[in-house]
CHARMM internal coordinates of N, CA and C (Angstrom, degrees):
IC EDIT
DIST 1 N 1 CA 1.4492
DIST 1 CA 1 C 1.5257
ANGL 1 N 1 CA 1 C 108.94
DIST 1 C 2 N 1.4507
ANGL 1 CA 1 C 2 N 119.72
DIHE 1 N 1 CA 1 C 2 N 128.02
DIST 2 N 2 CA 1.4017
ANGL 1 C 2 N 2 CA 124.13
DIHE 1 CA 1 C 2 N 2 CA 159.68
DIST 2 CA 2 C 1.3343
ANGL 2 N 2 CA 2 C 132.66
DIHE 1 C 2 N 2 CA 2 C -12.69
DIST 2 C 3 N 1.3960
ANGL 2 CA 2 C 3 N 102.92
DIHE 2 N 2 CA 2 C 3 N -61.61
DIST 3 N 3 CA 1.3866
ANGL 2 C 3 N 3 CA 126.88
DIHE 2 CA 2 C 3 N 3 CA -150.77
DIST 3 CA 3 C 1.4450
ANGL 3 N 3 CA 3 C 90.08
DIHE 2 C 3 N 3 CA 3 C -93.52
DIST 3 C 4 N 1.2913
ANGL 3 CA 3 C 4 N 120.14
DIHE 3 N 3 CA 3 C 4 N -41.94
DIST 4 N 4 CA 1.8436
ANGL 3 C 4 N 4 CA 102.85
DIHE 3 CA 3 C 4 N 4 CA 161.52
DIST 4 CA 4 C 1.6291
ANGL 4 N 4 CA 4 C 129.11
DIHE 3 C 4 N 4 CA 4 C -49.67
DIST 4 C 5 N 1.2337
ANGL 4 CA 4 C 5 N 102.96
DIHE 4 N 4 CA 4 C 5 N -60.16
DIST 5 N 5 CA 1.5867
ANGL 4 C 5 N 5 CA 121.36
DIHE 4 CA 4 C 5 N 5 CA -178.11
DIST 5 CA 5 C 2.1741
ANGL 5 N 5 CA 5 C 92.26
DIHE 4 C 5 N 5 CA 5 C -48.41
DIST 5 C 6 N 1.3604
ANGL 5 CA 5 C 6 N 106.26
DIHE 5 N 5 CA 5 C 6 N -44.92
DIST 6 N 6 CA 1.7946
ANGL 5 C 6 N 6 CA 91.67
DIHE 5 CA 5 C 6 N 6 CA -166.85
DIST 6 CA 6 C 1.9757
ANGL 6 N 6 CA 6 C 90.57
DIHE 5 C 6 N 6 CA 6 C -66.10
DIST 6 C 7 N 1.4256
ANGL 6 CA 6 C 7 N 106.63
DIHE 6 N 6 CA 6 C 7 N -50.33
DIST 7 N 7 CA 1.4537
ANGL 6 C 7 N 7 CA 107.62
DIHE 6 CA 6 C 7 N 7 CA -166.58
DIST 7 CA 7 C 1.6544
ANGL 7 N 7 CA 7 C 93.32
DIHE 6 C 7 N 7 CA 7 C -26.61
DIST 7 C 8 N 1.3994
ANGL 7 CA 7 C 8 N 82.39
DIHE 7 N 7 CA 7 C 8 N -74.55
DIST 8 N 8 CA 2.4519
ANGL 7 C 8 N 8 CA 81.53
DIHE 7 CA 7 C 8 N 8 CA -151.63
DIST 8 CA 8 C 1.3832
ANGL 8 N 8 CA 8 C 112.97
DIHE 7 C 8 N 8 CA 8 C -62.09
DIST 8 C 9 N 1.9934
ANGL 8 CA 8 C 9 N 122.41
DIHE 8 N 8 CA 8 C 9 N -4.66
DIST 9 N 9 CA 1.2924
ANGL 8 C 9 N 9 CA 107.07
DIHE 8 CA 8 C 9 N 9 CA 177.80
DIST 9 CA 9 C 1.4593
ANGL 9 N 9 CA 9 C 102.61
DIHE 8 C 9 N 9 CA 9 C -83.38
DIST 9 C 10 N 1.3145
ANGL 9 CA 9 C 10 N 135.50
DIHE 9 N 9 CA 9 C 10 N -11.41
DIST 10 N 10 CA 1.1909
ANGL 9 C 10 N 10 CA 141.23
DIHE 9 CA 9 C 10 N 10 CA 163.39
DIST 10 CA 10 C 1.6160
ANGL 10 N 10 CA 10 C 127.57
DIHE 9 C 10 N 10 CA 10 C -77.69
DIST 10 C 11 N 1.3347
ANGL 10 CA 10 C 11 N 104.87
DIHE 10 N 10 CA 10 C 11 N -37.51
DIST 11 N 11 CA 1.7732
ANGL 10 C 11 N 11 CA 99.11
DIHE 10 CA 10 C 11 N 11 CA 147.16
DIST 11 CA 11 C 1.1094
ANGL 11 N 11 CA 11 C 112.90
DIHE 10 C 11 N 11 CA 11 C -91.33
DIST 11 C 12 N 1.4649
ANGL 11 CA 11 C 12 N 146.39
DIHE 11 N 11 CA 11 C 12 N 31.95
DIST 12 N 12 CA 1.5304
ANGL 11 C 12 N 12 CA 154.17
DIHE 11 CA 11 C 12 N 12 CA 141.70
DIST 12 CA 12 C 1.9185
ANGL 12 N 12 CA 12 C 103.79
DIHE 11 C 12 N 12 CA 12 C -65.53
DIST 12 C 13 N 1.6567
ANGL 12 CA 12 C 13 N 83.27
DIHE 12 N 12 CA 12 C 13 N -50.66
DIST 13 N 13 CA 1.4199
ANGL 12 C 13 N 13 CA 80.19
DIHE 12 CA 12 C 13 N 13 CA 179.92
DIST 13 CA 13 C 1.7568
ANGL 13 N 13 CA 13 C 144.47
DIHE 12 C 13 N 13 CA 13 C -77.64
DIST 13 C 14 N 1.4101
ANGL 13 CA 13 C 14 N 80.00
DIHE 13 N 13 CA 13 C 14 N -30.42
DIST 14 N 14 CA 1.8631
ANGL 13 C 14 N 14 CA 119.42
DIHE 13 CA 13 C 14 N 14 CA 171.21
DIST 14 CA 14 C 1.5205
ANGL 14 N 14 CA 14 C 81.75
DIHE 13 C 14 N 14 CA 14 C -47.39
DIST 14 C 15 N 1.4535
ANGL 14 CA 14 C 15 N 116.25
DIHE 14 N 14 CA 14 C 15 N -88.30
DIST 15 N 15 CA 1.7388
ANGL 14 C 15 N 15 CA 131.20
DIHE 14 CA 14 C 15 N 15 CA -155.91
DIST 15 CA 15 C 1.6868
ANGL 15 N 15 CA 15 C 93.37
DIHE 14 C 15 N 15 CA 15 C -42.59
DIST 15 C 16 N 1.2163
ANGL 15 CA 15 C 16 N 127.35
DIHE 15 N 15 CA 15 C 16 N -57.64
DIST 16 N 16 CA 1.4070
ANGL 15 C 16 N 16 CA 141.92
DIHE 15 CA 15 C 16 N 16 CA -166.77
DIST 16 CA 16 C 2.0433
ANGL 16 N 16 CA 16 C 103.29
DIHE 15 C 16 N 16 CA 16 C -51.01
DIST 16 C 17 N 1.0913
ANGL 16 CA 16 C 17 N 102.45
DIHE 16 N 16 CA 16 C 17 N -45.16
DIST 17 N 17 CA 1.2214
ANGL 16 C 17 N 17 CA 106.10
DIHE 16 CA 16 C 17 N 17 CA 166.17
DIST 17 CA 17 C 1.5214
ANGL 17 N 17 CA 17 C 128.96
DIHE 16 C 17 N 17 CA 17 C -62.22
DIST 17 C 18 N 1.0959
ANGL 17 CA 17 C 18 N 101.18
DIHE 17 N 17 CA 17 C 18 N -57.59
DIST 18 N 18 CA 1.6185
ANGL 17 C 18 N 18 CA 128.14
DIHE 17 CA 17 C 18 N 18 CA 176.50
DIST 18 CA 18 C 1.7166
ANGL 18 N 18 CA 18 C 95.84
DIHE 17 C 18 N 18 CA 18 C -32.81
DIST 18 C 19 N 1.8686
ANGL 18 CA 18 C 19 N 109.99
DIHE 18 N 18 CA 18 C 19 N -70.29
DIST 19 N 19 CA 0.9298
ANGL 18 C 19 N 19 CA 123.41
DIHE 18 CA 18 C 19 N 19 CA -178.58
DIST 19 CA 19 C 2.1149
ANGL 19 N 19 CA 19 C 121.98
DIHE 18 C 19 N 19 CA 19 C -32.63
DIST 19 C 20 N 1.4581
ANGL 19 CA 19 C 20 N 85.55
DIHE 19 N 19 CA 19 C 20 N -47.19
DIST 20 N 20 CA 2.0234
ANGL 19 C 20 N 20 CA 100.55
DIHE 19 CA 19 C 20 N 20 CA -170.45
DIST 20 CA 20 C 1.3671
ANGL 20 N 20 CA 20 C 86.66
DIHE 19 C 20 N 20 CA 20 C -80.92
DIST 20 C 21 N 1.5081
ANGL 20 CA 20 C 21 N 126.92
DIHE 20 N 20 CA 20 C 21 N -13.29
DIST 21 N 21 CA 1.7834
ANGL 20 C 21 N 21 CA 95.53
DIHE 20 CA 20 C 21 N 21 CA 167.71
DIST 21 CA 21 C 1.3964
ANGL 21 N 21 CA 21 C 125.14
DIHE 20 C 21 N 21 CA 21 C -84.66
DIST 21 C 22 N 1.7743
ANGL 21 CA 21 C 22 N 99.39
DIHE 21 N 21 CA 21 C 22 N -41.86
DIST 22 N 22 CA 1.3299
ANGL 21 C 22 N 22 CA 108.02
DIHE 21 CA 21 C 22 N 22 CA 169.66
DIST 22 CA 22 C 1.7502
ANGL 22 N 22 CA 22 C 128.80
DIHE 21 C 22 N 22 CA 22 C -35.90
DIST 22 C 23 N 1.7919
ANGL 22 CA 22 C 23 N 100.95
DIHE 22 N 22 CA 22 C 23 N -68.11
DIST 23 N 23 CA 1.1889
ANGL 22 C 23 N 23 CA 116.35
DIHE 22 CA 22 C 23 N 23 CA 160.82
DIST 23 CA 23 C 1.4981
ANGL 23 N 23 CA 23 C 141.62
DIHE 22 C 23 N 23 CA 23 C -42.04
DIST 23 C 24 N 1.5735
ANGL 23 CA 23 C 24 N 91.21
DIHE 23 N 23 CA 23 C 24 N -71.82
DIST 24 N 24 CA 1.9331
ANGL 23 C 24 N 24 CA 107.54
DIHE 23 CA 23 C 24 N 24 CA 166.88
DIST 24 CA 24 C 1.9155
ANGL 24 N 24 CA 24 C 131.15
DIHE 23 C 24 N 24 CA 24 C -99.92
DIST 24 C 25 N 1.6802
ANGL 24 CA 24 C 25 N 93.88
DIHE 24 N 24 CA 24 C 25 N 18.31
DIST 25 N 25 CA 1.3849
ANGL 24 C 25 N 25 CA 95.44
DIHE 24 CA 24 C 25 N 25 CA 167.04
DIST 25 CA 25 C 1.2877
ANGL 25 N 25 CA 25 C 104.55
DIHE 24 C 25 N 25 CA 25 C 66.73
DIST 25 C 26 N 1.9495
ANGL 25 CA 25 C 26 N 123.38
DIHE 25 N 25 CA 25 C 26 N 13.73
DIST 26 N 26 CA 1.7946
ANGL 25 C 26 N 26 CA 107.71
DIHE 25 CA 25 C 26 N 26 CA -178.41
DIST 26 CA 26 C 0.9325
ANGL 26 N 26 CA 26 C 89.32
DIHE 25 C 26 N 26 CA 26 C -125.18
DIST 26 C 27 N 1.4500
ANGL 26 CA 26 C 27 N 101.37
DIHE 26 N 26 CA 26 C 27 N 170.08
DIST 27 N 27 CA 1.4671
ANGL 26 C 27 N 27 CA 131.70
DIHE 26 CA 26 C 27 N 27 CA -175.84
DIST 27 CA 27 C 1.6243
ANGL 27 N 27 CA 27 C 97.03
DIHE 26 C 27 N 27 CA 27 C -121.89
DIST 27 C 28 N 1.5950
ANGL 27 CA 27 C 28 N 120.53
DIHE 27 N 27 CA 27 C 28 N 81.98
DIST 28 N 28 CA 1.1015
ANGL 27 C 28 N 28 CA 138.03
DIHE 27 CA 27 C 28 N 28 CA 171.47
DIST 28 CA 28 C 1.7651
ANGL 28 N 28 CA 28 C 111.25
DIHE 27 C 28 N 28 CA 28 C -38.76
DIST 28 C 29 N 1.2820
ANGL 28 CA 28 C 29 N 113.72
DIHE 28 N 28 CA 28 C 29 N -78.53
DIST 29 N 29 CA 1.7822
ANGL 28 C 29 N 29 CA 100.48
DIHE 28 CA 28 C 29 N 29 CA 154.51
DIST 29 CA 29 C 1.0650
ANGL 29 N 29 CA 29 C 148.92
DIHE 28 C 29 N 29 CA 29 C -33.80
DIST 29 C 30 N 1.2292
ANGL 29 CA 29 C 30 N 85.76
DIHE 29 N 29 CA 29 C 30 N -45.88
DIST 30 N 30 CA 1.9266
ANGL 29 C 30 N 30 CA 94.38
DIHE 29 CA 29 C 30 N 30 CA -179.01
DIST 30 CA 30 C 1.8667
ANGL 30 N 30 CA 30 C 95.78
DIHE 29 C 30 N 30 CA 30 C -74.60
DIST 30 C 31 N 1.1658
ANGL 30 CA 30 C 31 N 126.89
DIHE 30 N 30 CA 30 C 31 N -42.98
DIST 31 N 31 CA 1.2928
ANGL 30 C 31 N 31 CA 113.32
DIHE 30 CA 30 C 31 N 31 CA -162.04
DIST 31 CA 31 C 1.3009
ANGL 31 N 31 CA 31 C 107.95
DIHE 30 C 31 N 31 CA 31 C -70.80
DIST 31 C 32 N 1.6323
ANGL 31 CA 31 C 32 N 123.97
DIHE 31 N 31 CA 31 C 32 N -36.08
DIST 32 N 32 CA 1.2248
ANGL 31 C 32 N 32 CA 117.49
DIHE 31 CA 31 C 32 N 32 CA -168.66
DIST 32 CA 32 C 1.6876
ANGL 32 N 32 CA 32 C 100.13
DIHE 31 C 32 N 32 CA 32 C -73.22
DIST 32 C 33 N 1.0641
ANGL 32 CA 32 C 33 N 110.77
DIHE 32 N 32 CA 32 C 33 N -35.23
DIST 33 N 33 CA 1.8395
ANGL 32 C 33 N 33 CA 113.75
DIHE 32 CA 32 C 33 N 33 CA -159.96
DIST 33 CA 33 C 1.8383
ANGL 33 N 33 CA 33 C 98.42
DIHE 32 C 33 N 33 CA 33 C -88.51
DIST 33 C 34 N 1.3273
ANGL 33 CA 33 C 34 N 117.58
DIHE 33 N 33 CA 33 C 34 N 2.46
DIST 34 N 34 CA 1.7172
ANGL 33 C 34 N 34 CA 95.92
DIHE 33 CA 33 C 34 N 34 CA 179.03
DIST 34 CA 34 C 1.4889
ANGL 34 N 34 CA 34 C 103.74
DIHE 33 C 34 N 34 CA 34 C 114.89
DIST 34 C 35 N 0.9671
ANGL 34 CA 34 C 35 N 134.62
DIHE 34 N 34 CA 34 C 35 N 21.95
DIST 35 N 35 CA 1.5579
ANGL 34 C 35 N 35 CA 122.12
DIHE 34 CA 34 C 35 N 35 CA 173.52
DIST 35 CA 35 C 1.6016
ANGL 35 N 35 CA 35 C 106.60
DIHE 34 C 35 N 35 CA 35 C 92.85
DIST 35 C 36 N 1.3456
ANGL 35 CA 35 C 36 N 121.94
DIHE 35 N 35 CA 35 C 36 N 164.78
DIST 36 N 36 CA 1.2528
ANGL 35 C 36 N 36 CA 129.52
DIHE 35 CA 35 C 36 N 36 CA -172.92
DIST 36 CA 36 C 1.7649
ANGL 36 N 36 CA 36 C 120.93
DIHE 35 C 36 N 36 CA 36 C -65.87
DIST 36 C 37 N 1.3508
ANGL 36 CA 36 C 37 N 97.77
DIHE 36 N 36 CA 36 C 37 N -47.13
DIST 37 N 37 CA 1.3968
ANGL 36 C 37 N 37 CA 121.40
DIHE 36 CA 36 C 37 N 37 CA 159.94
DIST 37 CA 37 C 1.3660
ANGL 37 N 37 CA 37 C 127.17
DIHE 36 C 37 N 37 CA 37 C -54.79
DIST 37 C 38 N 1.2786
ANGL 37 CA 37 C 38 N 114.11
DIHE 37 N 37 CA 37 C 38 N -23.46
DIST 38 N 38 CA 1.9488
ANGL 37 C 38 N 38 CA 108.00
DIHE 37 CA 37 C 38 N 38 CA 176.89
DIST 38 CA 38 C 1.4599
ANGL 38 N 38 CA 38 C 110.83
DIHE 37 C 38 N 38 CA 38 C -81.35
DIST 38 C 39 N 1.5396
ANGL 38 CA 38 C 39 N 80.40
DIHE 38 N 38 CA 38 C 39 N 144.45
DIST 39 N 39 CA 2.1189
ANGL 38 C 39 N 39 CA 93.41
DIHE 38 CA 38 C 39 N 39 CA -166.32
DIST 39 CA 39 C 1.5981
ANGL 39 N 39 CA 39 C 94.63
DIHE 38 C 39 N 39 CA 39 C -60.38
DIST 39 C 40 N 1.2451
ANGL 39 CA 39 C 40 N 144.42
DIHE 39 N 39 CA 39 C 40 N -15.57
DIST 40 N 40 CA 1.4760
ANGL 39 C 40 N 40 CA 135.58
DIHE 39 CA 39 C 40 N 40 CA 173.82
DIST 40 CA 40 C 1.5252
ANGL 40 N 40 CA 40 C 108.06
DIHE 39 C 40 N 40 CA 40 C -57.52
DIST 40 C 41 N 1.6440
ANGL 40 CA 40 C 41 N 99.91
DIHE 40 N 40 CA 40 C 41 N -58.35
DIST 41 N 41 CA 1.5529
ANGL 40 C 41 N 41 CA 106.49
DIHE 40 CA 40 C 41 N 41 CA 166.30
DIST 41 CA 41 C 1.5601
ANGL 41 N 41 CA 41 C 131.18
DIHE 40 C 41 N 41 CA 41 C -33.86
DIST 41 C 42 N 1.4380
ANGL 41 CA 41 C 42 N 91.68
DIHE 41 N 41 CA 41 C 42 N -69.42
DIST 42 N 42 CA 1.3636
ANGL 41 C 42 N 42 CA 95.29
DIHE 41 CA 41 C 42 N 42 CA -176.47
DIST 42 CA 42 C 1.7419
ANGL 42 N 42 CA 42 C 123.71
DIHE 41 C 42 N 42 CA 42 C -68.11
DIST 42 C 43 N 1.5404
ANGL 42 CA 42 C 43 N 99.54
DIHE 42 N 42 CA 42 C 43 N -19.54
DIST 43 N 43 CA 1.8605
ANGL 42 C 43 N 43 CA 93.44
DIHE 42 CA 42 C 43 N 43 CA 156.69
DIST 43 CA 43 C 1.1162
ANGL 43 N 43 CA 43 C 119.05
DIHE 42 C 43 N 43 CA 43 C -78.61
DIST 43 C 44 N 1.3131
ANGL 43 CA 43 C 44 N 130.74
DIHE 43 N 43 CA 43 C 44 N -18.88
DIST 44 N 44 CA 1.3674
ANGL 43 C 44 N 44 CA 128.36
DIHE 43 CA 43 C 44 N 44 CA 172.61
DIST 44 CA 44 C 1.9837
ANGL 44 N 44 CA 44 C 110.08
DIHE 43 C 44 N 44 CA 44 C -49.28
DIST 44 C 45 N 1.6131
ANGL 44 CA 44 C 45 N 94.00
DIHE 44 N 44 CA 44 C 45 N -62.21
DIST 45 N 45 CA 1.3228
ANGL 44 C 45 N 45 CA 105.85
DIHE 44 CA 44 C 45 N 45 CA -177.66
DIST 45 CA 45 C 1.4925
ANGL 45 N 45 CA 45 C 119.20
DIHE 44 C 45 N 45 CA 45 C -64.06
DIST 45 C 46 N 1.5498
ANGL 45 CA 45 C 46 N 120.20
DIHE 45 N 45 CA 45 C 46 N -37.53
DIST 46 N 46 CA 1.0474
ANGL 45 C 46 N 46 CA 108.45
DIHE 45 CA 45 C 46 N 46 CA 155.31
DIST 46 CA 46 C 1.8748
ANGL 46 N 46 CA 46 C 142.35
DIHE 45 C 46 N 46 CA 46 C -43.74
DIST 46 C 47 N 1.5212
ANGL 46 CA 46 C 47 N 100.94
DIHE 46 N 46 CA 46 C 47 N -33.69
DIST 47 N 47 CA 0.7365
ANGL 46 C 47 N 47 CA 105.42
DIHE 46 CA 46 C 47 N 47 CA -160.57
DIST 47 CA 47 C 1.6018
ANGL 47 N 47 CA 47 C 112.59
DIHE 46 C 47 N 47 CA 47 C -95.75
DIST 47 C 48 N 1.5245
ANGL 47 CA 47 C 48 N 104.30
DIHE 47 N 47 CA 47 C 48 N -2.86
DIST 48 N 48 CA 1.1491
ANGL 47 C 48 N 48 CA 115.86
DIHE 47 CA 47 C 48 N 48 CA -173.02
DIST 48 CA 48 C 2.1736
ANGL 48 N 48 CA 48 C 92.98
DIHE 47 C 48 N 48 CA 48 C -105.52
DIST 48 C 49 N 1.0826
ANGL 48 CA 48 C 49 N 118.17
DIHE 48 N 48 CA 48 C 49 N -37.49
DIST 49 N 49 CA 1.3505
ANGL 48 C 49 N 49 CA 98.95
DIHE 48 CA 48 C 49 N 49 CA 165.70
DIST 49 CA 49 C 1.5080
ANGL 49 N 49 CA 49 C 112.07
DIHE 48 C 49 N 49 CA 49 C -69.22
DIST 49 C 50 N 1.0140
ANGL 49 CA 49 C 50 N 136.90
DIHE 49 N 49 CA 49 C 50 N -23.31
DIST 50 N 50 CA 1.9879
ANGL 49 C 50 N 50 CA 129.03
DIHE 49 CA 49 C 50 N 50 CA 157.19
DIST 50 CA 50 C 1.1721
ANGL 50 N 50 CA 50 C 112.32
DIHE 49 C 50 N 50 CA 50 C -38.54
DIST 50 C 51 N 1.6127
ANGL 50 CA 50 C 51 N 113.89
DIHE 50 N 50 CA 50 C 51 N -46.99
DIST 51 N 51 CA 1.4408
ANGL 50 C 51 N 51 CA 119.15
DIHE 50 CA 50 C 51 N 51 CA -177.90
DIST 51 CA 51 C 1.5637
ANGL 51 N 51 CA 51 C 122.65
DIHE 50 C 51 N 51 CA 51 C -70.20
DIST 51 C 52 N 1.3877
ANGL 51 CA 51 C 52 N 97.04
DIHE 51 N 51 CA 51 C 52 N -34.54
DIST 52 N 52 CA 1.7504
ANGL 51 C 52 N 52 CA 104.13
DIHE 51 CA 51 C 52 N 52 CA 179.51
DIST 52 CA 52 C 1.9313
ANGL 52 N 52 CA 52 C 98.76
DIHE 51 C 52 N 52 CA 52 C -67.51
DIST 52 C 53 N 1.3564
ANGL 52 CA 52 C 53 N 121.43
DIHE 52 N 52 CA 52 C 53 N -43.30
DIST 53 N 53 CA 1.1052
ANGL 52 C 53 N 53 CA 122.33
DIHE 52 CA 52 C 53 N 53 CA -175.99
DIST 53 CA 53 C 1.6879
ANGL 53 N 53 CA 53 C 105.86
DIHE 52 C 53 N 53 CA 53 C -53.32
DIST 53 C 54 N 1.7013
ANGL 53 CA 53 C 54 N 109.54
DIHE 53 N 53 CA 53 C 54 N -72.61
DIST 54 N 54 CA 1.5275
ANGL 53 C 54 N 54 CA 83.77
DIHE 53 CA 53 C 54 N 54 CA 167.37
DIST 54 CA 54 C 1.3828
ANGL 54 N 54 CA 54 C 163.15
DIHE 53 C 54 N 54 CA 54 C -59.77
DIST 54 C 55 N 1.4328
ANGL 54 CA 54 C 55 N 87.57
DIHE 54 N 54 CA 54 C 55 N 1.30
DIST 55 N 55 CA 1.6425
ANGL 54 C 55 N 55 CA 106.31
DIHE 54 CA 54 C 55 N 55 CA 167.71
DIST 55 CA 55 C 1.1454
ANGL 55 N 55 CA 55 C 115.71
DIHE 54 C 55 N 55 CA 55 C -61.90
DIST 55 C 56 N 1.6024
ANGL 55 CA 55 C 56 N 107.69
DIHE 55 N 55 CA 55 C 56 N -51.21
DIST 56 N 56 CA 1.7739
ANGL 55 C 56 N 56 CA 118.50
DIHE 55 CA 55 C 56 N 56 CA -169.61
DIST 56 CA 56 C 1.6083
ANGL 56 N 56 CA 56 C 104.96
DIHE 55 C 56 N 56 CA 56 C -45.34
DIST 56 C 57 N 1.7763
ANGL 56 CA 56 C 57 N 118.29
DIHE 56 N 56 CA 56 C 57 N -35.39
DIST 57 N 57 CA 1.4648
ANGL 56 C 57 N 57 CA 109.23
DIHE 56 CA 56 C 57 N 57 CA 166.11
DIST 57 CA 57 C 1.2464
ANGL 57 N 57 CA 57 C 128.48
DIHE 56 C 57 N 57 CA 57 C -64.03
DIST 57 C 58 N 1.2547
ANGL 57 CA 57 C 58 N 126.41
DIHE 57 N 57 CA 57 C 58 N -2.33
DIST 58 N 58 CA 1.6012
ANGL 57 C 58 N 58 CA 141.74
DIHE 57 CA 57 C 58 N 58 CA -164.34
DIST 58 CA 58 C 1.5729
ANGL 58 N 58 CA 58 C 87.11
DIHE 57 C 58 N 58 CA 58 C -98.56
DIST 58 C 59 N 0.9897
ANGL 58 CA 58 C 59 N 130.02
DIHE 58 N 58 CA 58 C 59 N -32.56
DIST 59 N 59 CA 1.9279
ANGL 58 C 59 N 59 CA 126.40
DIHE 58 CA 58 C 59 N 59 CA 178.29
DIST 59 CA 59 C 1.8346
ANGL 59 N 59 CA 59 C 98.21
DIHE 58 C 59 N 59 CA 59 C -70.57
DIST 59 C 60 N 0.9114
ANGL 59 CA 59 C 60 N 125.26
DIHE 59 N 59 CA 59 C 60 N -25.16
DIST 60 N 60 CA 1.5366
ANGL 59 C 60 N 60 CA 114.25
DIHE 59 CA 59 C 60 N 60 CA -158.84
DIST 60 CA 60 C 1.1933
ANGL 60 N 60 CA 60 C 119.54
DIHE 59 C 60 N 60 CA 60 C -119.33
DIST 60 C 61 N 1.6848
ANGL 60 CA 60 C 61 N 112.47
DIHE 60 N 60 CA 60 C 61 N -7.16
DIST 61 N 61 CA 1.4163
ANGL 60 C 61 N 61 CA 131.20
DIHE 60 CA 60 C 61 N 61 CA 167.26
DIST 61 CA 61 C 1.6792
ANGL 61 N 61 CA 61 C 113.20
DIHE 60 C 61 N 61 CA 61 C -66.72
DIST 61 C 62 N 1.4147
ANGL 61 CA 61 C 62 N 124.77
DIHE 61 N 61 CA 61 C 62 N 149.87
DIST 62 N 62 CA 1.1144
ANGL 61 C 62 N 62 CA 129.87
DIHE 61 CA 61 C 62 N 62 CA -164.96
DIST 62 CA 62 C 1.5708
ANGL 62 N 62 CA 62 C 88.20
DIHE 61 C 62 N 62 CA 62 C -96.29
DIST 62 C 63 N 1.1736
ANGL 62 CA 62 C 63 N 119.85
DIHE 62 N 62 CA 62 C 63 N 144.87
DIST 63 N 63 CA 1.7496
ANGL 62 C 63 N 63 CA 133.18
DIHE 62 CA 62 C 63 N 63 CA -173.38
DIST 63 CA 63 C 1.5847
ANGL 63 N 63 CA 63 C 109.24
DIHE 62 C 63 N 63 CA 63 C -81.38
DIST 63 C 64 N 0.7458
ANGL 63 CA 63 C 64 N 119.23
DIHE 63 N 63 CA 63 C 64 N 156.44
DIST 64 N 64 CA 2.1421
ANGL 63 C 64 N 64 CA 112.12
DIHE 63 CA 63 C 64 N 64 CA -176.27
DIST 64 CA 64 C 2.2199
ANGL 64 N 64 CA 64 C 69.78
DIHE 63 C 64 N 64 CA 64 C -131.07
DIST 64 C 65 N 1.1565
ANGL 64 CA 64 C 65 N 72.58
DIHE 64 N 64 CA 64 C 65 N 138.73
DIST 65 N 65 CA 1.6956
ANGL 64 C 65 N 65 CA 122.74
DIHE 64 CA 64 C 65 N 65 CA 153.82
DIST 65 CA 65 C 1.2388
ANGL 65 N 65 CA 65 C 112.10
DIHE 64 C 65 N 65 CA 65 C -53.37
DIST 65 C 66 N 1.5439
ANGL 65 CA 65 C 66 N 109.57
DIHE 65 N 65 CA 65 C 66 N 158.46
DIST 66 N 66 CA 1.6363
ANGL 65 C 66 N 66 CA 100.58
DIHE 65 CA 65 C 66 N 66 CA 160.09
DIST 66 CA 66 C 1.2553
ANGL 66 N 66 CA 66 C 122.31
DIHE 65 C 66 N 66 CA 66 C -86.14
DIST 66 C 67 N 1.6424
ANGL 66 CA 66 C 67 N 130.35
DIHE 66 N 66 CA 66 C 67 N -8.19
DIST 67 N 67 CA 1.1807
ANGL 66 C 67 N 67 CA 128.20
DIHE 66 CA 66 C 67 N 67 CA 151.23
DIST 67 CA 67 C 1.3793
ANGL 67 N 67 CA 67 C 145.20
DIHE 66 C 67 N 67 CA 67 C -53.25
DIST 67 C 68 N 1.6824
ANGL 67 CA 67 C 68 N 87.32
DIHE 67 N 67 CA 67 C 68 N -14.72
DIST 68 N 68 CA 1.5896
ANGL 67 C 68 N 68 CA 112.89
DIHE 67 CA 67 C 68 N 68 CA -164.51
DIST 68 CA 68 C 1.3298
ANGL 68 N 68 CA 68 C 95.93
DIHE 67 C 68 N 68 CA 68 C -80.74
DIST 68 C 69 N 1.2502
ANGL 68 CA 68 C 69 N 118.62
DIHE 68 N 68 CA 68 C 69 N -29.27
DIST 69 N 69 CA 1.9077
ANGL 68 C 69 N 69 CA 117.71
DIHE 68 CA 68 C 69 N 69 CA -168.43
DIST 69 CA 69 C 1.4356
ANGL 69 N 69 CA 69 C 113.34
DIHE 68 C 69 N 69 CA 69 C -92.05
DIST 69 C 70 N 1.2217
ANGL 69 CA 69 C 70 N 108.03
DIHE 69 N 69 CA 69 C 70 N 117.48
DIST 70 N 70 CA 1.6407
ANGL 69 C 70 N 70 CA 131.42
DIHE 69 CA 69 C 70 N 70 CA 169.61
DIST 70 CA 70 C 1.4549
ANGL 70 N 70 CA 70 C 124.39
DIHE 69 C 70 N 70 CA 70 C -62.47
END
COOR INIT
IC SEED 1 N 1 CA 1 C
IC BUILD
C-alpha cells in the first residue's frame, strides 16, 4: 500500500533526524526549513508524527505472503 511505504519513509526521516540531534547537536529540519518555530517546521513535524501514528497500524496488520500479491 502507498500510504504505508510514504508513512515509514517519513518516520525514516523523523528517526534520521532524531539521530543528527542526538549525535551532532542539529536539528536537521528545523535548520533547513527556518528554525524550530516556523509554521514550515512545525508541519513538517507534524506531519511526520501522523506518520509514526500510522505505522503503529503496520505492527497489528496480518502480513500477506508473496503468494498473497496479485
Amino acid at each position: 500500500m502507498i500510504m504505508d511505504r510514504i508513512a515509514l519513509i517519513l518516520v525514516i526521516i523523523g528517526g534520521l533526524n532524531w539521530g543528527c540531534i542526538g549525535i551532532f547537536k542539529l536539528d536537521a529540519v528545523a535548520y533547513l526549513l527556518g528554525g524550530q518555530t516556523g509554521s514550515v517546521t512545525r508541519v513538517v513535524y507534524t506531519i511526520v508524527g501522523l506518520a509514526a501514528i500510522w505505522c503503529i497500524s503496520l505492527l497489528f496488520r496480518e502480513r500477506e505472503t508473496a503468494g498473497d500479491r496479485v
